[in-house]
PDBQT receptor file of N, H, CA, C and O in Angstrom, charges set to zero:
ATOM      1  N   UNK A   1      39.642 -10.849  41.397  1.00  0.00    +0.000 N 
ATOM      2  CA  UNK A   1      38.298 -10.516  41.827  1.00  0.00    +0.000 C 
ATOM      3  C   UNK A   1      38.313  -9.139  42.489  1.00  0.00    +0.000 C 
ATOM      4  O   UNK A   1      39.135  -8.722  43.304  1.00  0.00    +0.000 OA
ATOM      5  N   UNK A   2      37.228  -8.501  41.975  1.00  0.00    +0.000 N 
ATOM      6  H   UNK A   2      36.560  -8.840  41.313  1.00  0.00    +0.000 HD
ATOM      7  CA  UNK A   2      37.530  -6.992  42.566  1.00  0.00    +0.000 C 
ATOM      8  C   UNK A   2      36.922  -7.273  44.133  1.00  0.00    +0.000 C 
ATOM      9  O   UNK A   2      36.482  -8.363  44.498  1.00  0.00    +0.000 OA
ATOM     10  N   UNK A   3      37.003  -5.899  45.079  1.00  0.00    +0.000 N 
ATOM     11  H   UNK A   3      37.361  -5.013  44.782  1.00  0.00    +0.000 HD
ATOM     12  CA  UNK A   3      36.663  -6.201  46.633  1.00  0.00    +0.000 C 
ATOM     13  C   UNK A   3      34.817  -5.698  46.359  1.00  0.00    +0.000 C 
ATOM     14  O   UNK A   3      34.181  -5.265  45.398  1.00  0.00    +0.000 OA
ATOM     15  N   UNK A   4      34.575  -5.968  47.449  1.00  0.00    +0.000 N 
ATOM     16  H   UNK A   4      35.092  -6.320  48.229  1.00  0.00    +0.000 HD
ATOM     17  CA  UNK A   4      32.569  -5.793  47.533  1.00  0.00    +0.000 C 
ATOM     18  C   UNK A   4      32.987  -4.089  48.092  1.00  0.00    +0.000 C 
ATOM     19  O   UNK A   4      31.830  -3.718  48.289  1.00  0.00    +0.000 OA
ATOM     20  N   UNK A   5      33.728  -3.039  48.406  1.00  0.00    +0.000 N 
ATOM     21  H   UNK A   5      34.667  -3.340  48.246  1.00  0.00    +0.000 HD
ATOM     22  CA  UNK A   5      33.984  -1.812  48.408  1.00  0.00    +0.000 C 
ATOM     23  C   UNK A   5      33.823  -1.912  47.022  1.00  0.00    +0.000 C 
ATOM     24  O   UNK A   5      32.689  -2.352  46.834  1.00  0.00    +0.000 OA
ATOM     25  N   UNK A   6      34.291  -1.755  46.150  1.00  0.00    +0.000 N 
ATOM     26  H   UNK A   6      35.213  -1.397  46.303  1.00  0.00    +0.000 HD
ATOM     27  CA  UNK A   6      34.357  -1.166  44.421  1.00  0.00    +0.000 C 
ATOM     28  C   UNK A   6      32.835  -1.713  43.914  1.00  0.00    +0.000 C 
ATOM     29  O   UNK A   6      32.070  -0.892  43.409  1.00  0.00    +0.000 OA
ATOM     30  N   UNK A   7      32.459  -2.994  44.050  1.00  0.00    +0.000 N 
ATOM     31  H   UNK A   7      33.080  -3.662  44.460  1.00  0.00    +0.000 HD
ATOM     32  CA  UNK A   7      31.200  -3.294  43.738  1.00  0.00    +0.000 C 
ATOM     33  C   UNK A   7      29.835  -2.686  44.172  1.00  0.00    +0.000 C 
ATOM     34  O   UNK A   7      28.783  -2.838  43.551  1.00  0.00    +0.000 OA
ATOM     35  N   UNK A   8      29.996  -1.969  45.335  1.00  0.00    +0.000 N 
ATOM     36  H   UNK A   8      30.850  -1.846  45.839  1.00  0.00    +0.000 HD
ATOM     37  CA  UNK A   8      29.080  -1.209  46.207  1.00  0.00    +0.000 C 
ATOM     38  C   UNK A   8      28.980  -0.193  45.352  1.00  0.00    +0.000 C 
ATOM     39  O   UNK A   8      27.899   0.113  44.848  1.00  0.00    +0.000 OA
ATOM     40  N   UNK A   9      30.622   0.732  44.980  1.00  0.00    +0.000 N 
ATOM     41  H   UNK A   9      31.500   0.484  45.389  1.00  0.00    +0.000 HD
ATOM     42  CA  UNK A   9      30.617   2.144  44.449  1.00  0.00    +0.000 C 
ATOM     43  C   UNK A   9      29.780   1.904  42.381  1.00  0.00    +0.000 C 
ATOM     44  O   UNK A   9      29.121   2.532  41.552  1.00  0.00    +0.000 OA
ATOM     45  N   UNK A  10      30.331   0.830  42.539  1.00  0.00    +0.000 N 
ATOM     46  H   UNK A  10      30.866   0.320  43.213  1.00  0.00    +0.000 HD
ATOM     47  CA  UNK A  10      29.346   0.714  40.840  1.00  0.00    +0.000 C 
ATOM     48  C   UNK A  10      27.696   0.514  40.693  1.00  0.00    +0.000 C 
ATOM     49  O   UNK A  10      26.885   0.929  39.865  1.00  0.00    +0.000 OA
ATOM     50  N   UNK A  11      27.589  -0.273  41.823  1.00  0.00    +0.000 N 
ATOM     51  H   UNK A  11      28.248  -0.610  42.495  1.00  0.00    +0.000 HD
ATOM     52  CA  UNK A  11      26.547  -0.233  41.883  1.00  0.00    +0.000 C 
ATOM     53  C   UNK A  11      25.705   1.202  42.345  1.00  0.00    +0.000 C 
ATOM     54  O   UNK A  11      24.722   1.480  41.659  1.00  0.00    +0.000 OA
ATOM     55  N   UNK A  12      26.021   2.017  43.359  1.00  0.00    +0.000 N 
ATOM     56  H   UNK A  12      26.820   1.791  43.916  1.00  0.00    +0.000 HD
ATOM     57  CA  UNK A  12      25.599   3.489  43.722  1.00  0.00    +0.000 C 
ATOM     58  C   UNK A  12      25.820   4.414  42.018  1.00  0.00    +0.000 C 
ATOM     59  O   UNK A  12      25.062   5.286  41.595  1.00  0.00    +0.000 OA
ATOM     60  N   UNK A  13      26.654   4.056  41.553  1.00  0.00    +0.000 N 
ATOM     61  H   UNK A  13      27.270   3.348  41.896  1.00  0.00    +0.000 HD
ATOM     62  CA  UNK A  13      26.660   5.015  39.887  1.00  0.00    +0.000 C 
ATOM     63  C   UNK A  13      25.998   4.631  39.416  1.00  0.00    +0.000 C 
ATOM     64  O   UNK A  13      25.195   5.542  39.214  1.00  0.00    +0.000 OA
ATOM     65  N   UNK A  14      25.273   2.860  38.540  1.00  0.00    +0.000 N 
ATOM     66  H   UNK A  14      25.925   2.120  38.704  1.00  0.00    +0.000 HD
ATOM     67  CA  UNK A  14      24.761   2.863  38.003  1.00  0.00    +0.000 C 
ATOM     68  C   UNK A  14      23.137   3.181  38.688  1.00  0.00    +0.000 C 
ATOM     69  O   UNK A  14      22.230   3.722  38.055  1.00  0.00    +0.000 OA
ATOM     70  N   UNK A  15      23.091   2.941  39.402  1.00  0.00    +0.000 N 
ATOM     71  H   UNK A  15      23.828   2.502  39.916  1.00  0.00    +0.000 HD
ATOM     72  CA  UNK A  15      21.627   3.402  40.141  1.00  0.00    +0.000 C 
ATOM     73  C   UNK A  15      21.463   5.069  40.087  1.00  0.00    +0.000 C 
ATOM     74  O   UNK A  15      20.471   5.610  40.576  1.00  0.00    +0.000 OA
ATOM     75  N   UNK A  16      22.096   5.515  39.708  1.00  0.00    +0.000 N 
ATOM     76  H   UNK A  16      22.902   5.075  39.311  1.00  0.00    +0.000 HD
ATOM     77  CA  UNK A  16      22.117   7.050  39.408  1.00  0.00    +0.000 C 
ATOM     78  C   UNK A  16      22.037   7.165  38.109  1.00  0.00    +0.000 C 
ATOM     79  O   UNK A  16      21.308   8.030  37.624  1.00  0.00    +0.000 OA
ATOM     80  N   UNK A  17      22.893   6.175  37.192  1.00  0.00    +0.000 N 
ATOM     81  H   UNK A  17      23.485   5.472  37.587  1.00  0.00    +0.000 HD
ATOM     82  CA  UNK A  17      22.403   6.718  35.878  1.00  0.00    +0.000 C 
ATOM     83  C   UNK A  17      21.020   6.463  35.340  1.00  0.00    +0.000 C 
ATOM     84  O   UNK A  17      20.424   7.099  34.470  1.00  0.00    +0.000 OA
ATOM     85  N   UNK A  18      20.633   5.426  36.013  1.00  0.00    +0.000 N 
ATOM     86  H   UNK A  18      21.117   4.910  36.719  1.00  0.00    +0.000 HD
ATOM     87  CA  UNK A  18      19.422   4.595  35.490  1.00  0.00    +0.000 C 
ATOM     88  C   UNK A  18      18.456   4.063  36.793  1.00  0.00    +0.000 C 
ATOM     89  O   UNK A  18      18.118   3.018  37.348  1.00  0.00    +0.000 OA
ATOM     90  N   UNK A  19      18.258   5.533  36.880  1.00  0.00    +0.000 N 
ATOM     91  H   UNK A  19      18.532   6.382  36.429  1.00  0.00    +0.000 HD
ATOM     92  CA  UNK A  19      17.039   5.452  38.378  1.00  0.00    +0.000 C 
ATOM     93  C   UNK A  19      15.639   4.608  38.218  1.00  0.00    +0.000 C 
ATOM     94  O   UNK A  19      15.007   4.192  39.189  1.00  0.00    +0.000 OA
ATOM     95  N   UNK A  20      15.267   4.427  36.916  1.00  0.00    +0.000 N 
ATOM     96  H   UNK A  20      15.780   4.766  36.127  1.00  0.00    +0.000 HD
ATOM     97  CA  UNK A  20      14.236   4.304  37.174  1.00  0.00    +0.000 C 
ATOM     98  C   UNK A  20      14.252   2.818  36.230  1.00  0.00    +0.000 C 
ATOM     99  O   UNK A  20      13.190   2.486  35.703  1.00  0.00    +0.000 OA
ATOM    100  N   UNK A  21      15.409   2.001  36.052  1.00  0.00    +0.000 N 
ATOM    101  H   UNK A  21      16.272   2.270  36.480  1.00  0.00    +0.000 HD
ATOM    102  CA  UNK A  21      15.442   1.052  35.481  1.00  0.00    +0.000 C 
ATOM    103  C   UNK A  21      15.982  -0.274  35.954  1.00  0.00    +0.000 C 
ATOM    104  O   UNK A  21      16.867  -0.803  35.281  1.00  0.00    +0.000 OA
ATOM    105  N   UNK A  22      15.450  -0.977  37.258  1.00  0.00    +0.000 N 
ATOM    106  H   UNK A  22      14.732  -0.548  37.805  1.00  0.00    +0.000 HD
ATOM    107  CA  UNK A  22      16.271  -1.869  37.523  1.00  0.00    +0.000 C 
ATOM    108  C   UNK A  22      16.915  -3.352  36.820  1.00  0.00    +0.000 C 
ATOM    109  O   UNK A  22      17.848  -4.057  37.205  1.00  0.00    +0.000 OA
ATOM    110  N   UNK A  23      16.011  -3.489  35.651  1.00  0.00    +0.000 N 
ATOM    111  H   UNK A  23      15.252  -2.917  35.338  1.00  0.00    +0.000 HD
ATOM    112  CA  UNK A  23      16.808  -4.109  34.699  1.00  0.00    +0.000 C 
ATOM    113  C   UNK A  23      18.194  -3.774  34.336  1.00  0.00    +0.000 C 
ATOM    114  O   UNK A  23      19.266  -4.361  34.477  1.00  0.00    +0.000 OA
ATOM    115  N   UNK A  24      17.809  -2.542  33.775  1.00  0.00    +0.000 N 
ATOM    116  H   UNK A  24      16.938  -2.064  33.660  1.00  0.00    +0.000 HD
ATOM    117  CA  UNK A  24      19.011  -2.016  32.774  1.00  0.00    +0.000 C 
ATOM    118  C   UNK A  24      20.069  -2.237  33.892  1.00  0.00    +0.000 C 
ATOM    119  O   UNK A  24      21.013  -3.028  33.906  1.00  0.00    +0.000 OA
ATOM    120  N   UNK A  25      19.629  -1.244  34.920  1.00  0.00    +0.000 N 
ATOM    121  H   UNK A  25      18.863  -0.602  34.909  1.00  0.00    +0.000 HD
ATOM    122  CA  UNK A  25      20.777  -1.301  36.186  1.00  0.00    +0.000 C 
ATOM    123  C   UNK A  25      21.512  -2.365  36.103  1.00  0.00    +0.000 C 
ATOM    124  O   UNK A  25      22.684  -2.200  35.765  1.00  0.00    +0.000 OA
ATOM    125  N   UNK A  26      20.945  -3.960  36.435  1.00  0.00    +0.000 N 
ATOM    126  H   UNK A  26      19.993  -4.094  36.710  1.00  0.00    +0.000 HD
ATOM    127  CA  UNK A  26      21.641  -5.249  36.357  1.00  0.00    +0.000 C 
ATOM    128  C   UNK A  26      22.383  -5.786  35.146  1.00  0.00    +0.000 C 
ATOM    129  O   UNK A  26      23.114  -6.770  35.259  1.00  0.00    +0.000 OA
ATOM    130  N   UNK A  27      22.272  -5.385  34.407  1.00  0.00    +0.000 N 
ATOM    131  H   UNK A  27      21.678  -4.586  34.315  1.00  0.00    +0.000 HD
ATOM    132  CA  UNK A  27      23.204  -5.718  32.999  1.00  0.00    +0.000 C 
ATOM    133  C   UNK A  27      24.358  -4.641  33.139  1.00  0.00    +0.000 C 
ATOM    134  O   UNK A  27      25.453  -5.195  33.044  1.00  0.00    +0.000 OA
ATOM    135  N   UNK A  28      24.470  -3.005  33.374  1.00  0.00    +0.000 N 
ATOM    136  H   UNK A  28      23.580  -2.555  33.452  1.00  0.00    +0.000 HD
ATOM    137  CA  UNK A  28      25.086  -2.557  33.498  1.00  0.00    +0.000 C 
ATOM    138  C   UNK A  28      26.184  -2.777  34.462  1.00  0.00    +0.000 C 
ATOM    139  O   UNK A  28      27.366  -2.580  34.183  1.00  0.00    +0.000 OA
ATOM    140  N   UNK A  29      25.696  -3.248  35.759  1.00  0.00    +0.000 N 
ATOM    141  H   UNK A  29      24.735  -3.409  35.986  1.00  0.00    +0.000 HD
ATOM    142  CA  UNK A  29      26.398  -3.469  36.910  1.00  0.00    +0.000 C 
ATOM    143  C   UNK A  29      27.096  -4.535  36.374  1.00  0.00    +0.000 C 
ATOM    144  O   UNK A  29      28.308  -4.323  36.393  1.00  0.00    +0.000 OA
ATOM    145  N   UNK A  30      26.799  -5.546  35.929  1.00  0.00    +0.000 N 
ATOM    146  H   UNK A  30      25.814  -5.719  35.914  1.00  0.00    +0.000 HD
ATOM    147  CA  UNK A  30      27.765  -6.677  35.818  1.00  0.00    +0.000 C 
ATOM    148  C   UNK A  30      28.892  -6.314  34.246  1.00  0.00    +0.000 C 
ATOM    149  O   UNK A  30      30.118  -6.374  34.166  1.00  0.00    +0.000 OA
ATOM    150  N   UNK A  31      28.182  -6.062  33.510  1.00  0.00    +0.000 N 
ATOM    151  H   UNK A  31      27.185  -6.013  33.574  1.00  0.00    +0.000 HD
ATOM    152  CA  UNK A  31      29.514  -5.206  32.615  1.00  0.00    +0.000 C 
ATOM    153  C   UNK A  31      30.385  -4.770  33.386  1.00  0.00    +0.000 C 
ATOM    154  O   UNK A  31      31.480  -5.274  33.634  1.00  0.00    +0.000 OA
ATOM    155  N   UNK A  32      29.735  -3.406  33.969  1.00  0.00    +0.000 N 
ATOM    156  H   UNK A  32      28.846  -2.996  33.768  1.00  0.00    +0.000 HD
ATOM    157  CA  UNK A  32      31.282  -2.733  34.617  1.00  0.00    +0.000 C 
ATOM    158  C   UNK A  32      31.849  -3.669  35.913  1.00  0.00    +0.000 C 
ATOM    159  O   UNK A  32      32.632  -3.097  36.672  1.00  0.00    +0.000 OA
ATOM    160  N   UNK A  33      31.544  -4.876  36.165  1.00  0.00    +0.000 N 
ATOM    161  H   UNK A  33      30.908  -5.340  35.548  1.00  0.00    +0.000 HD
ATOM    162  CA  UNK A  33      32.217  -5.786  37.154  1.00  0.00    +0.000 C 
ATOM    163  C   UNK A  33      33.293  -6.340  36.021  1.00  0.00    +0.000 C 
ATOM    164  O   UNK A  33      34.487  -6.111  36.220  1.00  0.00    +0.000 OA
ATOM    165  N   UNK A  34      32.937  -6.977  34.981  1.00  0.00    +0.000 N 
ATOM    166  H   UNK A  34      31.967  -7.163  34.820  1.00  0.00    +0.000 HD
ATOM    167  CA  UNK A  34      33.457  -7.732  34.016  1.00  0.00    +0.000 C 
ATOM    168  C   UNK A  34      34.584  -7.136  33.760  1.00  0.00    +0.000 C 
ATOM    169  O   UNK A  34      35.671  -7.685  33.579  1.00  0.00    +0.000 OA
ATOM    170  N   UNK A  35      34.261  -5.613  33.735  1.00  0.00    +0.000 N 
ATOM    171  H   UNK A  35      33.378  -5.167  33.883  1.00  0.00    +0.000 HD
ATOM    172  CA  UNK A  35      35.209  -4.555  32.959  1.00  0.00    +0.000 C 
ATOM    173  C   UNK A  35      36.416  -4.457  34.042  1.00  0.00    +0.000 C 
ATOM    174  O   UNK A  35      37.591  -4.623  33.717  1.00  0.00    +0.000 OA
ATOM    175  N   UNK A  36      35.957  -4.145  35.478  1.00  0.00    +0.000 N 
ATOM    176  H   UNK A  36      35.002  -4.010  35.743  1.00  0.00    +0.000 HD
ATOM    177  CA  UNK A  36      37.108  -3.933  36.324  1.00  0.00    +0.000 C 
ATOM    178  C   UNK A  36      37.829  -4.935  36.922  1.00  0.00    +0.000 C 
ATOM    179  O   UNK A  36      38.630  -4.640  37.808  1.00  0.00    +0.000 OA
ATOM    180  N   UNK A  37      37.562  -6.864  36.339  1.00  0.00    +0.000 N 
ATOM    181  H   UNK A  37      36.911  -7.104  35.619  1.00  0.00    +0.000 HD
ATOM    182  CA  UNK A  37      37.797  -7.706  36.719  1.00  0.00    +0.000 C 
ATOM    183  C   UNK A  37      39.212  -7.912  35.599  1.00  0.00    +0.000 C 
ATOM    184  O   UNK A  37      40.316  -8.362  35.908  1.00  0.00    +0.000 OA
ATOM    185  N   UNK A  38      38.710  -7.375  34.102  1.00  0.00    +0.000 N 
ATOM    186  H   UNK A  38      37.813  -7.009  33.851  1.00  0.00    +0.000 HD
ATOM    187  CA  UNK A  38      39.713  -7.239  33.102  1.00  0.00    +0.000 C 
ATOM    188  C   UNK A  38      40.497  -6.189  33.127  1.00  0.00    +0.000 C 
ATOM    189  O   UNK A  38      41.607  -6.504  32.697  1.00  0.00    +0.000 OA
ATOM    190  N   UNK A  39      40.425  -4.943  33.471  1.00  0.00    +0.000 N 
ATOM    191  H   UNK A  39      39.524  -4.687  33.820  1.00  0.00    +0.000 HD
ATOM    192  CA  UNK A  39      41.651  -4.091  33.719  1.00  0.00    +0.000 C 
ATOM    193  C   UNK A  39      42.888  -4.695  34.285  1.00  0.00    +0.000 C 
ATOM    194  O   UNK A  39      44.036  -4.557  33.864  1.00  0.00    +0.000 OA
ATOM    195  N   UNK A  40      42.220  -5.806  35.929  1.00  0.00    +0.000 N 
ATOM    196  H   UNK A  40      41.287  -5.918  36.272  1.00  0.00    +0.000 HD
ATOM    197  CA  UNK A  40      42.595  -5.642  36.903  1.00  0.00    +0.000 C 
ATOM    198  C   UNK A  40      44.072  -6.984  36.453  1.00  0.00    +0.000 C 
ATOM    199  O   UNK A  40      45.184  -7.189  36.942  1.00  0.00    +0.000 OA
ATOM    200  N   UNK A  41      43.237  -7.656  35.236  1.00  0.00    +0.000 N 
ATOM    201  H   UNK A  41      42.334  -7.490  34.839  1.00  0.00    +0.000 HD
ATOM    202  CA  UNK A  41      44.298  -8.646  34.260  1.00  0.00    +0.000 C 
ATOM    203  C   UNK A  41      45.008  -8.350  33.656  1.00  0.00    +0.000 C 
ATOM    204  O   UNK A  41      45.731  -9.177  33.099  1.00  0.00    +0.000 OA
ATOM    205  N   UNK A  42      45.170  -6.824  33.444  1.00  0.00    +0.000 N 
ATOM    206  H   UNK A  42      44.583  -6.153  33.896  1.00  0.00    +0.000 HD
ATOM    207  CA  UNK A  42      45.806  -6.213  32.387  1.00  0.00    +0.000 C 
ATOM    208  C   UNK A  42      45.093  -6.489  30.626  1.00  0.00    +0.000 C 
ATOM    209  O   UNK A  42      45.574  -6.157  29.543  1.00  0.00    +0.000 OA
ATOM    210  N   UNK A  43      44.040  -7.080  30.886  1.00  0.00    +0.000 N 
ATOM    211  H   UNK A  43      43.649  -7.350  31.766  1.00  0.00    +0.000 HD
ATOM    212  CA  UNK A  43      43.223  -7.120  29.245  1.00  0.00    +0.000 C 
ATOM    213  C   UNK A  43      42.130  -5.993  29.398  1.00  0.00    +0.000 C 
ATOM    214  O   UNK A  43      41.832  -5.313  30.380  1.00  0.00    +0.000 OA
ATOM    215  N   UNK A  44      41.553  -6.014  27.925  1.00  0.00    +0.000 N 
ATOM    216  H   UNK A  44      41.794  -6.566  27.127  1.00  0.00    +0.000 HD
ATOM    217  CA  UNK A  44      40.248  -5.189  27.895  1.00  0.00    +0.000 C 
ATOM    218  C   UNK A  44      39.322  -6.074  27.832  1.00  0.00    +0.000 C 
ATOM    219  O   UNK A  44      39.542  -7.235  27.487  1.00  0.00    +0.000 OA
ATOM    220  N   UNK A  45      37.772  -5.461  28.277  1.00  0.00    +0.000 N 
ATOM    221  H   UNK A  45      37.593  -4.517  28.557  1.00  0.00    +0.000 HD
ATOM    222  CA  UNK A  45      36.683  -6.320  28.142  1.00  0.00    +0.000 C 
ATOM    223  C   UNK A  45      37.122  -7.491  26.996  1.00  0.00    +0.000 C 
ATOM    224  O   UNK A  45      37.963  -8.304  27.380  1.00  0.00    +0.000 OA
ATOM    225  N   UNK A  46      36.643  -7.618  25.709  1.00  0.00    +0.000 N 
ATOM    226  H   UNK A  46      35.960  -6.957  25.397  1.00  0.00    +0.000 HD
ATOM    227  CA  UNK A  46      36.473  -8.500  25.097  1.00  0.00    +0.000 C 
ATOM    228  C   UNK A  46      37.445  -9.449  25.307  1.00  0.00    +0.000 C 
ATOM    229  O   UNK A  46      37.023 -10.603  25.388  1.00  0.00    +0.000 OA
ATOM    230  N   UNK A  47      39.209  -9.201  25.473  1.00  0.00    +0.000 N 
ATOM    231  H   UNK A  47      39.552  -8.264  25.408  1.00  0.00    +0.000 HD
ATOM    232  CA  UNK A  47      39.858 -10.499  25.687  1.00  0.00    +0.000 C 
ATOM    233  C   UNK A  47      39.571 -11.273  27.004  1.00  0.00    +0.000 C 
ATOM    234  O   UNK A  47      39.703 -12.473  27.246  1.00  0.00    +0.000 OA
ATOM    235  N   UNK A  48      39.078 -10.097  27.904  1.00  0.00    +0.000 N 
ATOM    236  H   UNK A  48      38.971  -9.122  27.707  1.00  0.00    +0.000 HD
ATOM    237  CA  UNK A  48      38.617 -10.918  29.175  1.00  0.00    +0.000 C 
ATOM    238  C   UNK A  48      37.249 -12.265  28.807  1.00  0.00    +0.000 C 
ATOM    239  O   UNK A  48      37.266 -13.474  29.033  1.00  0.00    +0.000 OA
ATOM    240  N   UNK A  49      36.693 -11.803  28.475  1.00  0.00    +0.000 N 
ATOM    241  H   UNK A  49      36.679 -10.820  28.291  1.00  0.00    +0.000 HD
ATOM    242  CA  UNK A  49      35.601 -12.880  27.630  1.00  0.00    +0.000 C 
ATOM    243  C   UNK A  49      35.949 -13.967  27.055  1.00  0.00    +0.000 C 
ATOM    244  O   UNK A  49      35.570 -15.092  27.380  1.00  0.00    +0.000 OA
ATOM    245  N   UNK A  50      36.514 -13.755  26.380  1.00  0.00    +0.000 N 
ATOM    246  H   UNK A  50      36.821 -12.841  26.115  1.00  0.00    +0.000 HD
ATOM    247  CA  UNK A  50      37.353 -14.789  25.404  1.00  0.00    +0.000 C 
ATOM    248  C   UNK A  50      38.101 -15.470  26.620  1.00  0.00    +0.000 C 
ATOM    249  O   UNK A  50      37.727 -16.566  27.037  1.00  0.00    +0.000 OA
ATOM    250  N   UNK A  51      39.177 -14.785  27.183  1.00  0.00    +0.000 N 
ATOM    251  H   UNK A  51      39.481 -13.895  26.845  1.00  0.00    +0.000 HD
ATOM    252  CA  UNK A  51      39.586 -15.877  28.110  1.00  0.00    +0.000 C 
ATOM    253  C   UNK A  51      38.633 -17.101  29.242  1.00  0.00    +0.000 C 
ATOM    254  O   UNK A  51      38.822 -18.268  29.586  1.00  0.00    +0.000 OA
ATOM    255  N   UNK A  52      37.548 -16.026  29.533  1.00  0.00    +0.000 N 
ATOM    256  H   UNK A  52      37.394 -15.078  29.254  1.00  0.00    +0.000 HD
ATOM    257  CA  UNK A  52      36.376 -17.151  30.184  1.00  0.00    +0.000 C 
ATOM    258  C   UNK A  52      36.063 -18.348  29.538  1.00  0.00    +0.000 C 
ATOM    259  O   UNK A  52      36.334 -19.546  29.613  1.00  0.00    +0.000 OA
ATOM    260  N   UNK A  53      35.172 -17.321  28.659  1.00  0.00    +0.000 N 
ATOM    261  H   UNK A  53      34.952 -16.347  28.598  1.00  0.00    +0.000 HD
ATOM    262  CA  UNK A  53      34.742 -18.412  27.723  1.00  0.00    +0.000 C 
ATOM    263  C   UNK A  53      35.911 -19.854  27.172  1.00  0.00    +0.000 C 
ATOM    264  O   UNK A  53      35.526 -21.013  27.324  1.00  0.00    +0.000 OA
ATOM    265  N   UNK A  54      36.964 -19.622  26.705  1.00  0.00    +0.000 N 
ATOM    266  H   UNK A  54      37.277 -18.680  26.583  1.00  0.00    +0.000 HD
ATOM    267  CA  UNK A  54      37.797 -20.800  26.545  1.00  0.00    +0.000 C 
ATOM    268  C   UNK A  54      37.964 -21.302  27.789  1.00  0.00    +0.000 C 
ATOM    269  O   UNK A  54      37.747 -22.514  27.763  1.00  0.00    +0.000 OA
ATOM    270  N   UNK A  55      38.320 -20.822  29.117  1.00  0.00    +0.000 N 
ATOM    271  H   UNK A  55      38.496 -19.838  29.138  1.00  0.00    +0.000 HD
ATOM    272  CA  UNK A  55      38.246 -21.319  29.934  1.00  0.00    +0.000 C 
ATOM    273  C   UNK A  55      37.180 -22.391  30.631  1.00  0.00    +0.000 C 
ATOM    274  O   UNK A  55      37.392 -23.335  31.391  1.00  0.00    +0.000 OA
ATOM    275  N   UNK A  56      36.117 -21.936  30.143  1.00  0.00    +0.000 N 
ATOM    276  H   UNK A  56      35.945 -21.168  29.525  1.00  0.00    +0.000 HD
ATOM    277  CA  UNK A  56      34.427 -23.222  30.440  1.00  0.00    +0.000 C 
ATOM    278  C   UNK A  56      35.219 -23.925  29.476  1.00  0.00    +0.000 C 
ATOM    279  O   UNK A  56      36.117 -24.660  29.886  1.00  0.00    +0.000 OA
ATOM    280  N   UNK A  57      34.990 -23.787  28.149  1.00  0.00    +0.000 N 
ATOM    281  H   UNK A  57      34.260 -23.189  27.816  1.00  0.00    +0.000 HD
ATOM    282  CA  UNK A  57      34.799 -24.678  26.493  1.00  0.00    +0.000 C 
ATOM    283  C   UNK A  57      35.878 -25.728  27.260  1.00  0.00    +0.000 C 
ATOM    284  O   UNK A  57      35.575 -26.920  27.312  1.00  0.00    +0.000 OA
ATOM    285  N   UNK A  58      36.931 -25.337  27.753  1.00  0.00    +0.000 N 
ATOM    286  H   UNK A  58      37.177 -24.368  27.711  1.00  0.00    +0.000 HD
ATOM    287  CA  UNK A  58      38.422 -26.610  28.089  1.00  0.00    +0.000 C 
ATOM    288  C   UNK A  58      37.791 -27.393  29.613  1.00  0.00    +0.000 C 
ATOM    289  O   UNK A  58      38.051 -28.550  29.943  1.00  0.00    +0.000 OA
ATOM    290  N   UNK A  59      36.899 -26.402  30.407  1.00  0.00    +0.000 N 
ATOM    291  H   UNK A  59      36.688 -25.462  30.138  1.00  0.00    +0.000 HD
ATOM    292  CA  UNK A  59      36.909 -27.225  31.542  1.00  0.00    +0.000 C 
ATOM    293  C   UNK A  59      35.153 -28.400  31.173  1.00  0.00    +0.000 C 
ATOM    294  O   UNK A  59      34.955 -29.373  31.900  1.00  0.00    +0.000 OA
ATOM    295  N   UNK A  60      34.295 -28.106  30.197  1.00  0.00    +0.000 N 
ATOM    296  H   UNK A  60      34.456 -27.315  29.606  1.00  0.00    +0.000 HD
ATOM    297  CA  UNK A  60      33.277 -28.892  30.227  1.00  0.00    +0.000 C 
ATOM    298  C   UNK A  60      33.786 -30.108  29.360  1.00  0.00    +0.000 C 
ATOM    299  O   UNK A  60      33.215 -31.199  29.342  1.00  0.00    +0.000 OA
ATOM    300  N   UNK A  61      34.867 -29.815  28.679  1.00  0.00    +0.000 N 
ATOM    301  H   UNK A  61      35.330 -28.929  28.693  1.00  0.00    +0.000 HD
ATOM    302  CA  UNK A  61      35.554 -31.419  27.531  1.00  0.00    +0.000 C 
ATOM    303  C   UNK A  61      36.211 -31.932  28.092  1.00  0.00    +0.000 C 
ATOM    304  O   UNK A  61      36.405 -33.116  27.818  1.00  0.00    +0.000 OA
ATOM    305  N   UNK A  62      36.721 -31.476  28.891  1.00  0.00    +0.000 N 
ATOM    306  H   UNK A  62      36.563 -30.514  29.114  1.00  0.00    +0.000 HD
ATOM    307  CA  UNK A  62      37.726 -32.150  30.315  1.00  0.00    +0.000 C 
ATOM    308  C   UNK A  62      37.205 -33.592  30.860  1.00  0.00    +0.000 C 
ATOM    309  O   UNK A  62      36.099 -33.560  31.399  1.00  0.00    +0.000 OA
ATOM    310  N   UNK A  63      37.770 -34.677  30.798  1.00  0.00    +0.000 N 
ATOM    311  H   UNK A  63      38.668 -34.702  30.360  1.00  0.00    +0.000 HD
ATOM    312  CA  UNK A  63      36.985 -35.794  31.471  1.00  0.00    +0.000 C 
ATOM    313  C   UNK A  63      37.095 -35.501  33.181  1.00  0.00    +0.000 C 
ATOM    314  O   UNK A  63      37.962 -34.855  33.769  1.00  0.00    +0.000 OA
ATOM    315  N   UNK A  64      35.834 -36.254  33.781  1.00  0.00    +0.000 N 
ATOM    316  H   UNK A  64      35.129 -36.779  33.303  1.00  0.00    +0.000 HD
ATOM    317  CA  UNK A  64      35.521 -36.131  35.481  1.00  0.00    +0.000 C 
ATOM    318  C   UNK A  64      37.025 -36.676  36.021  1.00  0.00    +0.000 C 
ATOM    319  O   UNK A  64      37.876 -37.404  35.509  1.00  0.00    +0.000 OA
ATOM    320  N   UNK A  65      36.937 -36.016  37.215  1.00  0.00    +0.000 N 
ATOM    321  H   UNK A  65      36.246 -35.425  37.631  1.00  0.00    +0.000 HD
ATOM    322  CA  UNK A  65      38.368 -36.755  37.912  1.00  0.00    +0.000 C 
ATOM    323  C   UNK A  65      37.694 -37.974  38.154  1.00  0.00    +0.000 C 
ATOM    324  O   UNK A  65      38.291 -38.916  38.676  1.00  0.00    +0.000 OA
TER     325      UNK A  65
């Protein structure tokens, strides 16, 4: 998990690239969270995904404790 310092600084960039879009802003911001959550795994975006995603798919077929 990245620290709320790095999340602050992405968030101050994308609000600069896209001043006047706070949508866009929120899709962007969480990409580049996604993105620096997968560096930080040593994968790139998409295998980071893939690993989530299988990660739900195994924990919702999982029977309740």
């Amino acid at each position: 998990m990245i620290e709320e310092k790095e999340i602050e600084r992405i968030k101050r960039q994308v609000k600069e690239e896209f001043p006047e879009d706070p949508a866009l802003q929120q899709v962007h911001i969480a990409r580049k969270i996604i993105a620096a959550e997968a560096a930080r795994g040593g994968m790139n975006f998409l295998e980071y995904i893939k690993k989530l995603v299988k990660k739900i798919r195994s924990h919702a077929t999982s029977p309740p404790p």
